[in-house]
N, C-alpha and C positions, 0 to 999 in steps of 0.2 A: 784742841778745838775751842774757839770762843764764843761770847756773845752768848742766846740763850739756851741753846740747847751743847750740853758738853758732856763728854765724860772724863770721869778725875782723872784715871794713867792718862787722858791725855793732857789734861791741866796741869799736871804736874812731873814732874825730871823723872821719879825714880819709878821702875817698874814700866816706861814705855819701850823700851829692850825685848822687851816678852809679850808685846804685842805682835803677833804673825798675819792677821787678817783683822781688816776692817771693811765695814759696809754701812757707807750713808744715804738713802734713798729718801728721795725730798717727800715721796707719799705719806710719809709720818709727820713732818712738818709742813710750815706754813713755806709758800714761796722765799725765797733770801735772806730765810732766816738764819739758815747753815752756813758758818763760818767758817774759816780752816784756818790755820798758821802754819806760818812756813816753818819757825821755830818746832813745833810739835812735830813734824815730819824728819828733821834731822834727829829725834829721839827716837824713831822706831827703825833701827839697825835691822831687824830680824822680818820687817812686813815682809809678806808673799804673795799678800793678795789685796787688794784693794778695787775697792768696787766703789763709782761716787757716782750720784745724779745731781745734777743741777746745783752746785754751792758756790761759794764765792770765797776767794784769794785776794784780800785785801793788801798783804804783806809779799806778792807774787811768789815762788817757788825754784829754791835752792837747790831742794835735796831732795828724793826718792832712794828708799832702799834698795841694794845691788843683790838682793835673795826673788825680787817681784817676779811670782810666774804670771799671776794673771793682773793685769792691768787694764780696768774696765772705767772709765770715765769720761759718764755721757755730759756733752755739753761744755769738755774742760773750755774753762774762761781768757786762758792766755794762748796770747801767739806763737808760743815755743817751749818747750823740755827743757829743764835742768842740762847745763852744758857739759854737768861730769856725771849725765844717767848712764846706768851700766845696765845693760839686757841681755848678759849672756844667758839668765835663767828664764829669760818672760819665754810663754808658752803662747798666752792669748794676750793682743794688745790692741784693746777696744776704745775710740776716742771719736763715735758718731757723735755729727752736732758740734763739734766742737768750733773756737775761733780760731786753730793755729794756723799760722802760714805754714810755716818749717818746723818739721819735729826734729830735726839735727843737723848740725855739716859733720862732713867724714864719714869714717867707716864705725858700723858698730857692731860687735860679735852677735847675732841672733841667730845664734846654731839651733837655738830650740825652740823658734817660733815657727807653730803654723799655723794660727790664724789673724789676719791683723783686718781693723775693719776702719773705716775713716769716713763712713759714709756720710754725705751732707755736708760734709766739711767746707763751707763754702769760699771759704779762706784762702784753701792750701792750693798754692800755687804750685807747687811739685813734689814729688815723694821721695822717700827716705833716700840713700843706697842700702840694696837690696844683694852687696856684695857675698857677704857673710849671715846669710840665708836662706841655705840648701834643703831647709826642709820645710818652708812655706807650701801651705795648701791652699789657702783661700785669704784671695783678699779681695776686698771693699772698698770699691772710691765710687758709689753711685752718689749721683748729688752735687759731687766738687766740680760745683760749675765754673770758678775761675783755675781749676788744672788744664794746664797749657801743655807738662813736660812731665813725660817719665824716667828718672834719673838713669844716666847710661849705661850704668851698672846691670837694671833690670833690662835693658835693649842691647847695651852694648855696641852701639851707633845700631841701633834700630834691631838687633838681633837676640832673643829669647835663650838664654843655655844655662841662665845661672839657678833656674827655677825650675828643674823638671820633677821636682814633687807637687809642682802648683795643682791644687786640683780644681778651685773657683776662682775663677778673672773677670770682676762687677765695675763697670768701666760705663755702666748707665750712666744718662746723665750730666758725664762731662761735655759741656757743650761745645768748649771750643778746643775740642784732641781731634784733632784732623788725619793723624794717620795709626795706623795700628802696625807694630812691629813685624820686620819680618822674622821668620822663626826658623832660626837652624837647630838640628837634630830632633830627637827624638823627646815629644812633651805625650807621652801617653795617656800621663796620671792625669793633665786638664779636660775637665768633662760637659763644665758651663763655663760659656763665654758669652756676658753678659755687655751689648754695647749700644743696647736705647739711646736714642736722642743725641749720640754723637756728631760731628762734622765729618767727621770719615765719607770719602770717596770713593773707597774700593780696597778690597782684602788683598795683600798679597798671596800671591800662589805659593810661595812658601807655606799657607795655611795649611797645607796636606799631610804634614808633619803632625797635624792636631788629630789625630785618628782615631784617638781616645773619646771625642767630643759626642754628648749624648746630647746637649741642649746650646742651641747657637741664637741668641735674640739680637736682629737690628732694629729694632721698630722705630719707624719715626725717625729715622738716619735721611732725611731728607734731600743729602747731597751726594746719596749711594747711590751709582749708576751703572755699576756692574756686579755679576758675582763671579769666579772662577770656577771654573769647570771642577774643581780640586772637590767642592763641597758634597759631587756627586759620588762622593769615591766613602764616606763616613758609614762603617757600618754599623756603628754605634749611636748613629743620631737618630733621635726620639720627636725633637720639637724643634722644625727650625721655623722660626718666626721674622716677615720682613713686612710686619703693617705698617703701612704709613710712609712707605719709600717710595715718594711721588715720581722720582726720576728712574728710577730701574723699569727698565722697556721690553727687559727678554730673562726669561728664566731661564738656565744653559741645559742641555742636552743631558740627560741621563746615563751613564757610561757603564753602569753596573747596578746591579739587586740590593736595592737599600732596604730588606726586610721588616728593620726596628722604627723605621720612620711613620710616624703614629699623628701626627700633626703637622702639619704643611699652611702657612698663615700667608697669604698674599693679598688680604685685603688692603683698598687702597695705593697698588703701587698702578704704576703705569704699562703692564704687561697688554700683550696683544690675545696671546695665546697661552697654553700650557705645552709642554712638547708632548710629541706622540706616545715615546721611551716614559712616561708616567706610568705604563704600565709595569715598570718594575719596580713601584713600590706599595708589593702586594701588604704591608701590614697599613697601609695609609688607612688610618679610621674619621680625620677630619679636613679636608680639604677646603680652604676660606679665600675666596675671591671678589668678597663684597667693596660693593664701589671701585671694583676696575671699568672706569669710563671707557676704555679702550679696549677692551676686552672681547673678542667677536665669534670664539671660535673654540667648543670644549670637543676634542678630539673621539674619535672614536674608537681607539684604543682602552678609552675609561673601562670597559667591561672587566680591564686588568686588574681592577683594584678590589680584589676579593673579599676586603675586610670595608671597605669605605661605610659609614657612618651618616655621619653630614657634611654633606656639599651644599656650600653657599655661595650665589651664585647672582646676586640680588642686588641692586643697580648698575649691574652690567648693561649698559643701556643700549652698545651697540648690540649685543647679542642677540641672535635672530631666530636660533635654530638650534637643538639641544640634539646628538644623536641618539636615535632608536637605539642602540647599546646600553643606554645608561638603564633602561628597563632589567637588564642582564645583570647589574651588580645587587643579587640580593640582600646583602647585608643592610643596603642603604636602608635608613630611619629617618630621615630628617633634610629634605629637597626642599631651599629657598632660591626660586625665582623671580622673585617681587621685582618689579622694575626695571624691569629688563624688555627687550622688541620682541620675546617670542608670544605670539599670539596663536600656534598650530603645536603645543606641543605633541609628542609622537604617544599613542595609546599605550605605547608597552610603560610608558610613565605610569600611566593607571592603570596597570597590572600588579604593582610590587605589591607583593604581602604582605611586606615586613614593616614597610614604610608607615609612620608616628605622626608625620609631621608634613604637611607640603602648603605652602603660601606661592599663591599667581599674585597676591598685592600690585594693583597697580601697571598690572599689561594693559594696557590699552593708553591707546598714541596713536601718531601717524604713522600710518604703513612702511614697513619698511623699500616694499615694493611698492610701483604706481599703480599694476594692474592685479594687488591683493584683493580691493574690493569687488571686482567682478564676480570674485569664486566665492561673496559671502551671501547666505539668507539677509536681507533687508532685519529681521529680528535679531539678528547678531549683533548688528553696527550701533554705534552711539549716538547722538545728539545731530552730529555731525558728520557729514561723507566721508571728512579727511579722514576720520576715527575707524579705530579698524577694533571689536571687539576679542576677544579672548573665545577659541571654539572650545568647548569641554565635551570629550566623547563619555562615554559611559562611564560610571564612577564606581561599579558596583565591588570591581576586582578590589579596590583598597578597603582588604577586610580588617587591617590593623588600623587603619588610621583615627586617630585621636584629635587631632587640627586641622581645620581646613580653613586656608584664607582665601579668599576672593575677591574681595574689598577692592572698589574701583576698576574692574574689568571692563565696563561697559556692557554688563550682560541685560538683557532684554527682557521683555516678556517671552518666557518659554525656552529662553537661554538656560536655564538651569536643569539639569538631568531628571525625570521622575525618577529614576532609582535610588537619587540619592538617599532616597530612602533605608536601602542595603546598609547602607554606614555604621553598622550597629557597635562600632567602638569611638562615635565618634563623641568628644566632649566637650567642642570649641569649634563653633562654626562662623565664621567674619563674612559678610556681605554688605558692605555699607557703600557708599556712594558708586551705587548701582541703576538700571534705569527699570526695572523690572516692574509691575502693576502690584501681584503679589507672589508668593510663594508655591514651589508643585505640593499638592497636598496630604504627599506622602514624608511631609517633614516630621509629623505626628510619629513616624515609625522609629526615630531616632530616640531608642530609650535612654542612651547612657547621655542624652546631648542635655549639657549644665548652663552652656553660653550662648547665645545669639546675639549678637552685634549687625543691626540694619542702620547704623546714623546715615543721613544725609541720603536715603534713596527718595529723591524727589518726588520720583513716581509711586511709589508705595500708597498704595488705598486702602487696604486693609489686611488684615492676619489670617493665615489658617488656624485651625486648632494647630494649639503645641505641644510637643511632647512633653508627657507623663512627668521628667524628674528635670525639667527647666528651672534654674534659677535665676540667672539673669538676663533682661532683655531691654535691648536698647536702642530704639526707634528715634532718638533722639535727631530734629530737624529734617524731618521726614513732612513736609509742605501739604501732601495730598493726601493723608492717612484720616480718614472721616471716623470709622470706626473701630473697637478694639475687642466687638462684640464674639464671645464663641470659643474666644482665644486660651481660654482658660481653663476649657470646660473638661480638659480632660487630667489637669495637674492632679499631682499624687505629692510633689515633693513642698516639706516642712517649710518652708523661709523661702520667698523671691523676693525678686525687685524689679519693678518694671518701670523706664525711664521713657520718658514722651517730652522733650523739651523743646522747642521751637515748632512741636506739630502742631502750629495752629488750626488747623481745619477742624481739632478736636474743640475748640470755643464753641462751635456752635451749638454743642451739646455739651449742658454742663455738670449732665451727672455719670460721668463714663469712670470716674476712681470707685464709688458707691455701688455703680453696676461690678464692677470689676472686684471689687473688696466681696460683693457679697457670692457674684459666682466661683471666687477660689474659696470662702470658707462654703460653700456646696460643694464643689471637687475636692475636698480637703477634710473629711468627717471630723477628724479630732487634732486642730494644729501645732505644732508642738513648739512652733519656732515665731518669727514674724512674715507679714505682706509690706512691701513699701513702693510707693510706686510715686510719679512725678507727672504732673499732664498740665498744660495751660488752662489756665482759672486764678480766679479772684474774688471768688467768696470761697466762705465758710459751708459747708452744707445745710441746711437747717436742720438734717438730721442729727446733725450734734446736737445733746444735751448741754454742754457745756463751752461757751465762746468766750473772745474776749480780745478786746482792739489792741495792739503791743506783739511784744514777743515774748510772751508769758502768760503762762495762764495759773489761778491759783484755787482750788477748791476745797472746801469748808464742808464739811459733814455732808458730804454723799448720799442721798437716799437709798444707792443700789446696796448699800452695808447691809441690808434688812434681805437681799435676795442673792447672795453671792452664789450659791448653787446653782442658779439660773443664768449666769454670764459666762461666756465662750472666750472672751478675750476683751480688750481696751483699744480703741483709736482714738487715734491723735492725728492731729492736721495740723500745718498754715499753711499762709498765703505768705510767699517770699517773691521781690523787683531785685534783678539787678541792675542799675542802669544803664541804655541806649549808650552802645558804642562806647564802651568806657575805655579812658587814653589809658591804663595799663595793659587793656586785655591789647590793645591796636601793639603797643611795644614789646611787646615777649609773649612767650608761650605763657600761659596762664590757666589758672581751674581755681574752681571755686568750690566750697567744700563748709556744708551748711550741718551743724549741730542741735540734737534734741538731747535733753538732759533734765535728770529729775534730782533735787534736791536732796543729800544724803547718800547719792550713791556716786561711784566714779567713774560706771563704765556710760558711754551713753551710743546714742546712732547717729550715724552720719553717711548725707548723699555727696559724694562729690560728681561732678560735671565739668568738661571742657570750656575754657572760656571763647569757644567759639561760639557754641550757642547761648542764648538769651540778649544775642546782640539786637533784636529787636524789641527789647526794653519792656516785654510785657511780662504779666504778672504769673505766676508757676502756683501751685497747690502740692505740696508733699502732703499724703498721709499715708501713714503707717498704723499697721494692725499689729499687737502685740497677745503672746496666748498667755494664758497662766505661767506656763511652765517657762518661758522666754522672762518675763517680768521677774523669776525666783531667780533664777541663776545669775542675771542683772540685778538684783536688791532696788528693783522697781514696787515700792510698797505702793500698792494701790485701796490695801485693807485699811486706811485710819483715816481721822477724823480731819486731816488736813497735810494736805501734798501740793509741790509747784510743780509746774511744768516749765522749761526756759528753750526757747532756739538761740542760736547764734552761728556768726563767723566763726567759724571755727578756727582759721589762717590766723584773723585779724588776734582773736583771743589767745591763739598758742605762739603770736608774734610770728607767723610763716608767712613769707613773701610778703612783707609790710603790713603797716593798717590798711585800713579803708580802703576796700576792695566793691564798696559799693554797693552788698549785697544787704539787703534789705526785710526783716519780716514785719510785714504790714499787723497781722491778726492770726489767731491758732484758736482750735478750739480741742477738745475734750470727751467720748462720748463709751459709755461700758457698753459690748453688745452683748445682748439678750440671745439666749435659742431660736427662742421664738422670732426674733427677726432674720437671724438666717434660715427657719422652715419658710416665711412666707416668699425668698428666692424662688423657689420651682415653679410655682404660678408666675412670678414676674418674669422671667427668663422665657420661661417655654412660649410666651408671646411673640417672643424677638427669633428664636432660633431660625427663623425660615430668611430675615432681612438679610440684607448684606450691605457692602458700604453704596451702592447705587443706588438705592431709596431710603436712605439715613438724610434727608434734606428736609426743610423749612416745615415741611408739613407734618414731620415727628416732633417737632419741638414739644407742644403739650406734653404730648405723653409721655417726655422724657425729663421733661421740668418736674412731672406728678411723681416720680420715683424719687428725684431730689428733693422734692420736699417729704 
């Protein structure tokens, strides 16, 4: 070995003989720094094992020892193997990454390899012969996307015999392998047949031979138009997967009891149906149908599927009608219908016990019938006639459920169930682009519920109280939400956050953070964590002690040092603009993602938000409460004579999704809170309990201006 990093037996003739293994890994040096000589290689008679990442062959390569079991070298740099390599002892022979076209012509003894890996190899135009290697298990060409050919030896004009020890065939990847051999006699021992991203058109039915096969992936086989009946016959398969088979139209008939079949993937192909005969495969635990466009029709047989898990089921868009059967498969945990035509699902849906998980996301469209809307309540339907909403019978039966999506159903005022109340497992509740006024007022009873998501309900005027151990809540461009009054009053739980971005109608009242900070620390006796919350405004409150124009604020011997006993916690505020219609948010998905950060420490807070909202350019107010005990655990020293406070981009700062992102802090300020400011809460509050957001107009302002200041 040359250059700088070497070792002497290799530098030097005598004593490289009794070298048996070597292992160079570039993780200890600097990139190309590792040199090799070819010379140094014909002096190690006796290697066996050779292990190399990433080095360079300036002098190209003669010789390799004829003792090598394992030959592992990731990245080799040339286009070919010594022409008098001898392998009758390699066991493993590992060359991902690498440049070679051709590892050999001819025949070479490899009686005692079974594993060879070549993955990535993007080079290699075709593989070994594979004559005089009977006891191969696994090999690896995922990646070799210019492999065109598998040497005839391995096919045999296209036929499988000379490998029946094979037990892994990684054939991902190759993009342009268009057929896959056919297979005579018996390959028991192969168990994955790995063939992602191939050109392949269709399996030979000789495939049946493969009966051994536990795991079959085509994903993304794009110009796969059929499957063989053969595949139903596997009683060993576990996972067959065929995501992304745009062209495949028909899933074939089921001929016998596939027990072990535990995953079934058909997202994305072109299937109409599922066949009836589904029901024999009683261990199916995941069945995945997402984004079959064409898809119209889940049989009523499904009650077969005794073990079934999660069915997904979710931009099915023809799909109209889900059978009353599927209420029957109790096992099921995990029902995604989002996006799909059904707008009646059958009640025994909202019976299952067991069920974790269920999202409607997104029902609501045009009828699939003309004369649907006849049979609807006017409070069901949306915006629109054509629009047919989502009916929800009674919710109370799903006593497991933990997620509920609803989000875009078009549900109405009074569309939502009172009972949803009942829900008492539930910890994720999605309602957002809804048309609803506000909430049944039995959502209070939802003690385990952590999440609420309302963005973008238009209609939304105001909050019920919420429950007890809520964390996060997100209102965000919600147009008609006046006030946020009440909402709070019964919280229990350490740390929220509550998001109000585009709800302007909260402008006209500019002290709803302040109302809001002060009625969770009253619902919250002793806080152990933070409040952070985000509502449209543009000043500072003047109840802060401490302001100051920038995105920074810096404070100088504090007065509160003299009364620290007397303060419950610290807020902080600014005022942050992003600007109107900004051309990145218009060209991609985007979010924005605003940082507070204190001098000396390195953990800090941060809001992020969609970059759909704030597109009308107006100005936002973050503040955050912070308790003692939240400030220690963060090394947020607030005890000394001088501390900064800084916002920023957080994206632009940590280089995520580019600079200038446009976001903006105008001014932040500062302010310790006292006890005594949160005792004088219960008089200011018990004023307001009775309002609602219907008389929250013009003629409240004073008295709502007098709390902010």
């Amino acid at each position: 070995m040359e250059a700088r990093r070497s070792a002497p037996c290799v530098e030097k003739k005598y004593g490289s003989e009794l070298v048996e293994g070597m292992i160079i890994d570039d993780y200890f040096f600097p990139v190309n720094e590792v040199h090799l000589s070819a010379k140094a290689f014909s002096l190690m008679t006796n290697l066996g094992l050779l292990k190399i990442n990433n080095v360079q062959l300036l002098e190209g390569l003669e010789y390799l020892s004829n003792k090598l079991r394992l030959l592992d070298w990731h990245r080799y740099p040339l286009k070919s193997l010594p022409s008098n390599l001898q392998l009758d002892k390699i066991v493993e022979f590992k060359m991902c990454y690498s440049r070679i076209e051709e590892l050999w012509k001819g025949i070479k003894h490899l009686n005692m390899l079974k594993v060879m890996k070549l993955s990535h190899s993007e080079n290699l135009i075709k593989t070994p012969d594979f004559t005089e290697a009977p006891n191969l298990e696994e090999l690896y060409l995922e990646g070799c996307t210019k492999l065109r050919k598998v040497h005839p030896s391995l096919l045999l004009h296209n036929k499988l015999i000379f490998v029946e020890s094979l037990k892994i065939l990684i054939l991902s990847g190759c993009l342009k392998l268009r057929k896959f051999p056919h297979v005579v006699g018996s390959m028991e021992c192969l168990q994955e047949l790995l063939l992602d991203g191939t050109d392949i058109k269709e399996l030979p039915l000789s495939i049946e031979h493969l009966f051994g096969l536990v795991q079959l992936t085509l994903n993304d086989c794009k110009n796969l138009s059929s499957l063989p009946v053969a595949i139903s016959s596997f009683q060993c398969l576990r996972n067959l997967k065929l995501s992304g088979c745009s062209k495949l139209k028909k899933f074939p008939q089921i001929v016998t009891t596939m027990e072990d079949l535990s995953e079934l993937n058909l997202d994305g192909t072109s299937i109409t149906e599922v066949p009836s005969s589904i029901e024999l495969l009683p261990g199916l635990e995941l069945l995945n149908l997402n984004d079959c466009k064409n898809f119209a029709r889940v049989p009523s047989s499904i009650n077969g599927l005794k073990s079934l898990k999660t069915l997904n089921l979710s931009g099915c868009c023809k799909l109209e009608n889900v059978p009353d059967t599927l209420g029957q498969v109790e096992s099921l945990e995990e029902l995604d219908i989002s996006e799909t035509a059904v707008r009646r699902p059958p009640s025994s849906v909202f019976l299952m016990k067991n069920l974790r998980t269920l999202s409607f996301s997104g029902c609501n469209g045009p009828p699939s019938s003309a004369s649907w809307h006849l049979h609807l309540p006017f409070n069901l339907m949306g915006k629109s006639s054509c629009l047919v909403a989502l009916m929800l019978p009674s919710l109370s039966g799903l006593r497991s459920l933990t997620k509920l999506d609803l989000s875009d159903c078009g549900l109405g005022e009074g569309a939502i169930p009172s009972d949803i109340g009942n829900l008492h497992s539930l910890n994720e509740l999605y309602l957002s682009k809804n048309n609803f006024v506000t909430l049944p007022a039995s959502i209070n009873s939802l003690l385990n519920l952590k999440e609420l998501e309302m963005e973008d309900c238009k209609r939304l005027q105001f909050l019920p109280q919420l429950p007890p151990n809520i964390i996060f809540v997100k209102v965000n461009g919600c147009s008609s939400l006046v006030t946020l009054l009440g909402a709070l009053k019964l919280c229990k739980s350490n740390g929220i956050v509550i998001e109000c971005i585009d709800s302007l109608k909260l402008l006209r009242n500019n002290g709803w953070a302040i109302l809001m900070l002060r009625e969770y620390l009253e619902a919250v006796s002793d806080p152990l964590k933070d409040f952070s919350t985000v509502i449209p405004g543009s000043k500072i409150p003047k109840w802060f002690m401490y302001q100051n124009e920038g995105s920074s604020i810096t404070v100088t011997r504090p007065s509160y040092l003299y009364n620290m006993n007397k303060i419950v916690g610290y807020a902080i505020c600014c005022v942050f603009h992003v600007p109107r219609h900004s051309t990145r948010i218009k060209k991609r998905r985007h979010s924005y993602e605003l940082q507070c950060c204190m001098d000396g420490s390195d953990r800090g807070f941060f809001i992020t938000f969609g970059g759909k909202f704030s597109h009308s350019g107006s100005d936002h107010l973050w503040l955050l409460f912070l308790s003692p005990r939240e400030c220690y655990d963060r090394r947020w020293i607030f005890e000394s004579n001088h501390f900064k406070l800084s916002f920023n981009d957080a994206r632009e700062k940590y280089d995520m999704a580019g600079s200038g992102t446009g976001l903006k802090v105008k001014r932040c300020g500062f302010h310790p809170v006292y006890m005594h400011e949160v005792e004088e809460l219960d008089q200011t509050t018990k004023q307001w309990t009775h309002f609602t957001s219907y008389n929250l107009y013009e003629s409240d302002h004073d008295f709502l201006d007098q709390i902010w200041k």
